[in-house]
N, C-alpha and C positions, 0 to 999 in steps of 0.2 A: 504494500500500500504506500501512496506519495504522501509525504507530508505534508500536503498541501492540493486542494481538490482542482483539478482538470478535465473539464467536459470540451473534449474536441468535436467542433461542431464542422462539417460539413462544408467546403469554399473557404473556408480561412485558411489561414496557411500554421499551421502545428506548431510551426517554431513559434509564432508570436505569441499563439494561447498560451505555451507555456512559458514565455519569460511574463505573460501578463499574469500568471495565475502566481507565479512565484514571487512575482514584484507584489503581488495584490497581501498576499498570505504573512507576505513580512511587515507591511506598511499596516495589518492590521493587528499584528503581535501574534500571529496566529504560528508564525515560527520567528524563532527567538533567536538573538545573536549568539552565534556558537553551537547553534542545532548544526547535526550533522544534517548533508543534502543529496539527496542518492546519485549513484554513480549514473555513466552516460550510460553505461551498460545496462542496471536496472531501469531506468527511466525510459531506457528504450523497449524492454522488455515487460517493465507493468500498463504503459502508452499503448506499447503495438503500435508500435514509430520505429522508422528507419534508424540508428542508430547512429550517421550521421546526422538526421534531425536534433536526436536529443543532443548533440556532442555543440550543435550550431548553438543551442537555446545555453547550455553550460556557460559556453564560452563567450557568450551575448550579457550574460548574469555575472561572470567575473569581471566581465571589461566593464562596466558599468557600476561596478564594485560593490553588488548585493552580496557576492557571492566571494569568498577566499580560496585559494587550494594548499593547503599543509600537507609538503611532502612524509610520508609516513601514516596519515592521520587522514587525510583525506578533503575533501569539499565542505565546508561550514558556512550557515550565515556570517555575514562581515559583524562584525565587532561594533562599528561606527559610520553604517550606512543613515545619513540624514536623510531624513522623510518630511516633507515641506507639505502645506497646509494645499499647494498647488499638487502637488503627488499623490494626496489621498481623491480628491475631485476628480482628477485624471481617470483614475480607475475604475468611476462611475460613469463614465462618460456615453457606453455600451449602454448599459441599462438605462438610463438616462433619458436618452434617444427612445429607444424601445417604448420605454413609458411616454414620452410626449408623444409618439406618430400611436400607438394604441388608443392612447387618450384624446387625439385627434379623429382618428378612427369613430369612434364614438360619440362623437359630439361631444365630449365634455369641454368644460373651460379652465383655464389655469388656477382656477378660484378652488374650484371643486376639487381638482387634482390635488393642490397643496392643503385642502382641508384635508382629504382622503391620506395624505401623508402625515400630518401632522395627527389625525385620529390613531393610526396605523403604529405609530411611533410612541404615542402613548400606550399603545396598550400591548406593545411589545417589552417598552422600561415598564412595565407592571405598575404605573399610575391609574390606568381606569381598567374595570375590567371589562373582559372581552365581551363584546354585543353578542347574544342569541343571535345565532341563523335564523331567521323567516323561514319559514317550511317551503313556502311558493320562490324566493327568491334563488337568482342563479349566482355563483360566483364568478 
């Protein structure tokens, strides 16, 4: 298993998903400075990606200095990878999207939308609790 969740989707290109899943995973503490990072070999191997691919995304992760390599010891989160307030938004930027053209889709408005988030977010931080489903209602 990766330490950090990768759904390759279909027309993107594998390497990006995964420096984006790994940038994302670290920016959101979800792996920790000094975690170890699976080899090219396993990542190629739990993916089912060319092993060149994963070796592209490694070595995209180290140049960009998310990532260290300690000979003897292996691949680790860096130590002192700075995460800017611009690099966490970034991340979102997918989803984002997705949500405004769905939302668009629908006829909703930007009003709605951010009521629907700001509801959403409360009752995910455990301040309100969750609304019953309507019986007749769809999600």
């Amino acid at each position: 298993m990766t330490p950090f969740r990768v759904d390759l989707r279909p027309g993107e290109s594998p390497y990006r998903q995964i420096v984006f899943a790994a940038t994302r995973a670290v920016v959101a503490g979800e792996l920790a400075p000094g975690a170890p990072f699976p080899s090219v070999r396993d990542l190629s191997q739990r993916l089912k990606i060319n092993p060149n691919t994963a070796h592209k995304a490694v070595a995209e992760l180290v140049r960009t200095g998310l990532l260290e390599v300690h000979p003897g010891v292996g691949t680790v989160v860096a130590a002192d990878w700075p995460v800017s307030a611009g690099d966490r938004r970034r991340l979102l930027r997918r989803e984002v999207e997705e949500l405004v053209v769905e939302a668009q889709r629908l006829g909703l408005g930007q009003e709605e939308v951010m009521g629907a988030i700001a509801e959403r977010w409360e009752q995910l931080a455990g301040r309100s609790p969750a609304r019953p489903r309507n019986a007749g209602a769809r999600s």
